[in-house]
C-alpha positions as CSV (number, residue, x, y, z in Angstrom):
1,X,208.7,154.6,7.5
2,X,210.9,151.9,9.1
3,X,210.9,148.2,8.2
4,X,209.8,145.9,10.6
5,X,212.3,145.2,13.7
6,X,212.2,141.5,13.9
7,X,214.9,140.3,13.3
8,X,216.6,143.2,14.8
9,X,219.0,145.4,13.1
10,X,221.8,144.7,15.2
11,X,226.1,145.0,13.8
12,X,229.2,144.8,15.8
13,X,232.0,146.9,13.8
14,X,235.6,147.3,14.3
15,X,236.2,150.9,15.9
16,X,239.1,151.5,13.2
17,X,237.6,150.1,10.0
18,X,234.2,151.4,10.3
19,X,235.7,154.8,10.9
20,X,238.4,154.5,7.9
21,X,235.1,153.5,5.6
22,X,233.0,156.7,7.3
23,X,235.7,159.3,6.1
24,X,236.1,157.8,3.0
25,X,232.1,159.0,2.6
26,X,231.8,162.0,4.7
27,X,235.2,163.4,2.2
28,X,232.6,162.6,-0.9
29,X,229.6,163.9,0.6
30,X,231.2,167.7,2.2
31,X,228.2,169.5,3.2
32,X,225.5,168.2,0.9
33,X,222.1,167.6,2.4
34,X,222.5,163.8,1.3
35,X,220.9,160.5,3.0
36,X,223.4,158.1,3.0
37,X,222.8,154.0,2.9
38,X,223.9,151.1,4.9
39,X,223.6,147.5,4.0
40,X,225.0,144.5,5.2
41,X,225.9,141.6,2.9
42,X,228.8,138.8,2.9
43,X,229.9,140.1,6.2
44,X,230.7,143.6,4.7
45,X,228.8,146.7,6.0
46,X,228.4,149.0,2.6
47,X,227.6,152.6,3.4
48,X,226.7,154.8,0.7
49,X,225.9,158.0,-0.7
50,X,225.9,159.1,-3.7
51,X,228.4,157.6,-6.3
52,X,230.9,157.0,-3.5
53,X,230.8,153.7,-1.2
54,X,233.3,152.2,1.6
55,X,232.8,148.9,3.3
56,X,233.6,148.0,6.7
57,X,233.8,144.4,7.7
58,X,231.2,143.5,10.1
59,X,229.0,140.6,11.7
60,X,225.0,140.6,13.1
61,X,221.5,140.9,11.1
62,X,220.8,143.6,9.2
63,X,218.0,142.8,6.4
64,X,217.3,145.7,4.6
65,X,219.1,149.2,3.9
66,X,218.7,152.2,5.8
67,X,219.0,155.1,5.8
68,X,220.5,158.7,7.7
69,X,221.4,161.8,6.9
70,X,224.7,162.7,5.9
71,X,225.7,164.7,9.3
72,X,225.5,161.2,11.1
73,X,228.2,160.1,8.6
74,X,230.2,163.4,9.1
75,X,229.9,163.8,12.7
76,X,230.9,159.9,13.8
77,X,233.8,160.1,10.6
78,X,235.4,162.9,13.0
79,X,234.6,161.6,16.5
80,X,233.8,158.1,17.0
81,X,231.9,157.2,20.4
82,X,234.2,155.0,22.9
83,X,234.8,151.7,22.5
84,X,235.6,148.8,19.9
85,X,233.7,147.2,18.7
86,X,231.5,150.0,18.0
87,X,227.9,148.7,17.7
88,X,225.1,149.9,15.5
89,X,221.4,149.4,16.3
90,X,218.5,150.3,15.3
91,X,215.9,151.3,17.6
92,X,212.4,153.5,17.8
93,X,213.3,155.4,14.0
94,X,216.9,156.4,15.2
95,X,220.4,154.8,14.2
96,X,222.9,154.5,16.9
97,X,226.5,153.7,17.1
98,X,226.7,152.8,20.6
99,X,224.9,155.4,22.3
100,X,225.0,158.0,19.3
101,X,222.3,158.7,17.2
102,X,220.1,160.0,14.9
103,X,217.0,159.6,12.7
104,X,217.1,156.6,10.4
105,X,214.3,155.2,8.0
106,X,213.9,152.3,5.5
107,X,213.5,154.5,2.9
108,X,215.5,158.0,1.7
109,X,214.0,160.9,2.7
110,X,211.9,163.6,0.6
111,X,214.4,165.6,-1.3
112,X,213.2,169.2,-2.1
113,X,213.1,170.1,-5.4
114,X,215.3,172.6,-6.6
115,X,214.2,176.1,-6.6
116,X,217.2,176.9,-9.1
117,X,218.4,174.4,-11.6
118,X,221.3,176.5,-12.1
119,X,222.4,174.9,-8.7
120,X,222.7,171.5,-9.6
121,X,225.0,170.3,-12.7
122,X,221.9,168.5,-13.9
123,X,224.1,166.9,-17.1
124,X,226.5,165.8,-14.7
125,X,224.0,164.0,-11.8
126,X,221.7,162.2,-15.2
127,X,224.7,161.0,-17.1
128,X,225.8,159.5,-14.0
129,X,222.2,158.2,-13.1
130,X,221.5,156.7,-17.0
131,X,225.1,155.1,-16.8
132,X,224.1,153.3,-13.2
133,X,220.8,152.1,-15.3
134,X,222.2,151.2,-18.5
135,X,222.5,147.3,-17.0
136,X,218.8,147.5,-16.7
137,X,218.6,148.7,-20.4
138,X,217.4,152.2,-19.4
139,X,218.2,154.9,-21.8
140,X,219.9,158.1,-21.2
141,X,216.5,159.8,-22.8
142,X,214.0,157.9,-20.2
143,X,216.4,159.4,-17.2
144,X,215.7,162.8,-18.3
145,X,212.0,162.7,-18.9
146,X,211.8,160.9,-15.3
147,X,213.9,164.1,-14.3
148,X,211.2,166.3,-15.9
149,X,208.1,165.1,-14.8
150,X,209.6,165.0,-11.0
151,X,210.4,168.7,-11.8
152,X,207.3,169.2,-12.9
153,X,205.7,167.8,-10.0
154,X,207.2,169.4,-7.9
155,X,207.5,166.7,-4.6
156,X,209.4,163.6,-4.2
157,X,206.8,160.2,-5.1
158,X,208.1,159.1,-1.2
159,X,204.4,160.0,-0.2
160,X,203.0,158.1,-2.9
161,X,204.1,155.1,-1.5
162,X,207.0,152.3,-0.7
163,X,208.4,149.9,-3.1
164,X,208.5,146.4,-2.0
165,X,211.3,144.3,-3.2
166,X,211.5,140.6,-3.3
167,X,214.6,138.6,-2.5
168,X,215.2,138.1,-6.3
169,X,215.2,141.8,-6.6
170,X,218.3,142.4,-4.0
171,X,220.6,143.2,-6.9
172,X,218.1,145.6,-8.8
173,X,217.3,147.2,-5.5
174,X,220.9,148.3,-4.8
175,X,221.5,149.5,-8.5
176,X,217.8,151.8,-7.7
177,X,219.0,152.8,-4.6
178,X,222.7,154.3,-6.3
179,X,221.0,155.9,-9.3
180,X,218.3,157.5,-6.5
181,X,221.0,159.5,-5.2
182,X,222.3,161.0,-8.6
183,X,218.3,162.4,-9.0
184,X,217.3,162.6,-5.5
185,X,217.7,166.3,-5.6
186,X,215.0,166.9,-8.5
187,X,212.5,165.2,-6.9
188,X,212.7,161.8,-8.2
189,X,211.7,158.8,-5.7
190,X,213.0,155.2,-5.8
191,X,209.1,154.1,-6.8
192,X,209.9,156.5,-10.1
193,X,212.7,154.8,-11.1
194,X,211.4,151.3,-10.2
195,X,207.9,151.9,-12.5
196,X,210.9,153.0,-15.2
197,X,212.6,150.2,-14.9
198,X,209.8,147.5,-14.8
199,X,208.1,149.3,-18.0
200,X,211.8,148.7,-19.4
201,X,211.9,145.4,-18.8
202,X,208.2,144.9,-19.9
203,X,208.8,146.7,-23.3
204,X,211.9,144.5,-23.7
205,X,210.1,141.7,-23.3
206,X,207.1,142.5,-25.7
207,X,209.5,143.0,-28.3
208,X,211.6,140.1,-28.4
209,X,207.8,138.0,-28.2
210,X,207.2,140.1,-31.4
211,X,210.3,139.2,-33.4
């Protein structure tokens, strides 16, 4: 599902730094089957995916994140398309640097479960998940019952619907988005972890009313 396109998603991009910042990502990233993230803010284009960002300064509108999978990163980090600046639209569901490109969406895209935990270092991807979240005053124990149900579901919650964020909820949004891509590969969805984090919150709440 892609966010509206007015105002248009529309970034100029030095040639050099935006490629510098794409191999800092696609070195991370190797071969997973990741979605990676860019957002514009303070004149700084963020791409992301998984714990590892790289910035890249740049000027335009972009208002939300997208999103593209990880061989856009890879394949532009070794061959970037002629010219400088190198611009990056969005247009009709695809992401292009100049004329490059490839699907894009507003959201991450449904991450199979895995068919062998074995596969994944799951202690590794939820300590680093809980530690993104402990701002929010999730605990380490919430992560990995979130991690079990998603498991047990079987599907990423994508299907079950988008989150909408407010403007107030920019900064909450990008902490989401960062521990998403620690659980993306068990299933978990951003809407999972933002119905953790608002019963969080809520629960916090109620209890300092009650002391």
């Amino acid at each position: 599902m892609m966010p509206s396109s007015d105002p248009p998603y529309e970034l100029e991009a030095s040639r050099v730094d935006l490629t510098q910042a794409l191999k800092i990502v696609a070195r991370a990233i190797g071969r997973l089957p990741v979605d990676a993230s860019l957002r514009f803010e303070d004149g700084r284009l963020s791409i992301e995916a998984r714990d590892t960002v790289a910035d890249a300064p740049a000027s335009g509108t972009w208002p939300l994140s997208i999103f593209v999978g990880g061989s856009w990163v890879r394949r532009l980090a070794k061959r970037m398309p002629a010219g400088d600046p190198i611009r990056l639209r969005v247009d009709a569901g695809r992401l292009y640097a100049n004329r490059y490109s490839e699907p894009c969406s507003g959201a991450p895209r449904e991450q199979p479960a895995p068919t062998e935990r074995s596969a994944i270092n799951e202690e590794v991807l939820i300590s680093a998940a809980a530690g993104i979240l402990e701002p929010l005053r999730v605990e380490r124990l919430a992560v990995e019952n979130l991690v079990a149900e998603a498991l047990a579901r079987g599907t990423s919650s994508w299907s079950r619907g988008i989150v909408a964020w407010s403007e107030e909820e920019k900064k909450m949004r990008m902490i989401v988005e960062k521990a998403w891509m620690q659980l993306a590969p068990f299933g978990v969805g951003m809407p999972d972890i933002h119905r953790l984090v608002d019963k969080t919150i809520r629960d916090a709440w109620k209890t300092s009313l009650e002391k």
